[in-house]
C-alpha positions as CSV (number, residue, x, y, z in Angstrom):
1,X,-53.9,61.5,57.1
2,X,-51.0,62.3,58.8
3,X,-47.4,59.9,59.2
4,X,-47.8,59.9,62.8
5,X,-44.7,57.9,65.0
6,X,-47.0,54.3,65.0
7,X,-47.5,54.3,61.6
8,X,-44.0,55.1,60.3
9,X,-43.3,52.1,63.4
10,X,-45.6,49.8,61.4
11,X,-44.1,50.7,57.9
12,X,-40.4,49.2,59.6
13,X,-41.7,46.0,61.7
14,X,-42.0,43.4,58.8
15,X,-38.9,44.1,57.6
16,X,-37.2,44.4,61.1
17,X,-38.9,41.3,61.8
18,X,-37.6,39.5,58.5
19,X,-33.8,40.6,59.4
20,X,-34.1,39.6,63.0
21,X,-35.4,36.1,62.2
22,X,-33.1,35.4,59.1
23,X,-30.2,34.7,61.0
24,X,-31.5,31.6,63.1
25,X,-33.4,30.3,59.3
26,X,-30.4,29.8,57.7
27,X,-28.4,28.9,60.5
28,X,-26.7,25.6,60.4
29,X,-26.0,23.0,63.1
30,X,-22.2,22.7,64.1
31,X,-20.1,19.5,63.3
32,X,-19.3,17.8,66.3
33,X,-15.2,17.5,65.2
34,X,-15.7,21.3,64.2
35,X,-16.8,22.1,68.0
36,X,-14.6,19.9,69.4
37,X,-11.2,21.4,67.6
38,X,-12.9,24.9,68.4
39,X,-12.7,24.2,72.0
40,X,-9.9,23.0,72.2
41,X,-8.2,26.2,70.3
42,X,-10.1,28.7,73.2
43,X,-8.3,26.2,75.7
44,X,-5.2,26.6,74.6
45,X,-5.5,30.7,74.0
46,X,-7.3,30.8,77.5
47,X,-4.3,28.9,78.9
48,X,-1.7,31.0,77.1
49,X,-3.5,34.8,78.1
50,X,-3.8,33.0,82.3
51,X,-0.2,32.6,82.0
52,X,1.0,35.2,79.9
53,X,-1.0,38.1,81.2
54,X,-0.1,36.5,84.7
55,X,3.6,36.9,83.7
56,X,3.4,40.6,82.7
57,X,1.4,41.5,85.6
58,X,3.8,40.1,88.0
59,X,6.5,42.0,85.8
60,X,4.6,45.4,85.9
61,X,4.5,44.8,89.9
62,X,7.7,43.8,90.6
63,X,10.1,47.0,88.6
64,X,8.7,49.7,91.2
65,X,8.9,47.7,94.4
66,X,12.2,45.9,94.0
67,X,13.4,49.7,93.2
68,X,11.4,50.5,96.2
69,X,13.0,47.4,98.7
70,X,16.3,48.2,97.0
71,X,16.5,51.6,98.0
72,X,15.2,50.6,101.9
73,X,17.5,48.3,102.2
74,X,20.5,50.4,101.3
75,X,19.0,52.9,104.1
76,X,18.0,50.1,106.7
77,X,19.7,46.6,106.1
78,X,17.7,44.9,108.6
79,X,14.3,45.5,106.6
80,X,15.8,42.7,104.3
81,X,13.4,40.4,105.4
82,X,10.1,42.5,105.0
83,X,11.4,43.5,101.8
84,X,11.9,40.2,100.4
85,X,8.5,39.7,101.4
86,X,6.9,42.7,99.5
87,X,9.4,41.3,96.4
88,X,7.7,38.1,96.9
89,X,4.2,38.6,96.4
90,X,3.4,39.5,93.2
91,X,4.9,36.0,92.5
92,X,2.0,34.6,93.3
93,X,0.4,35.8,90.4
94,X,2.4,34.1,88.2
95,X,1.8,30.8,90.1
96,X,-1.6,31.5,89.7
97,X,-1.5,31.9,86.1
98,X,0.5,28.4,86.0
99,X,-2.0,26.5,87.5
100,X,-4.9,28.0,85.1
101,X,-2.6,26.6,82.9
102,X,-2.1,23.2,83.6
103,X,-6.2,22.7,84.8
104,X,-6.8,24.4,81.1
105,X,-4.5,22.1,79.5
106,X,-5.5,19.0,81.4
């Protein structure tokens, strides 16, 4: 008789079958002061990465377009305003990442 593809299959399903259901027959329910302190740590890391990663995006934004507004305004001083704006905005990542902060924390 020849190994054809369905039987070689059936040789591997019981054991495949074993290892997938092995996991959830030894698995254990979770304390409920285990869960809670576990939340509480992704809070506080989800909190820090809103604000951190927040802080070093606005800081990625900000080098080439205050050299950018810098270098108008030298050339055109009555851009200031416009320019200021443009500086401005990336801010409001930052302010963003604060208030994920303080809703995470709260």
């Amino acid at each position: 008789m020849k190994n054809t593809a369905i039987q070689k299959a059936a040789k591997y399903a019981p054991a495949l079958t074993l290892m997938t259901f092995a996991g959830s027959a030894f698995a254990q329910e979770v304390a409920a002061t285990g869960a809670d302190a576990n939340a509480a740590g992704l809070k506080a890391i989800g909190a820090g990465l809103a604000l951190g990663l927040g802080a070093v995006g606005t800081g990625l934004a900000q080098g080439p377009i205050g050299a950018a507004a810098a270098g108008v305004v030298a050339e055109r001083p009555e851009k200031f305003g416009q320019m200021a704006i443009w500086f401005f905005i990336p801010e409001t990542l930052v302010i963003f990442g604060f208030v994920g902060f303080f809703l995470l924390r709260g």
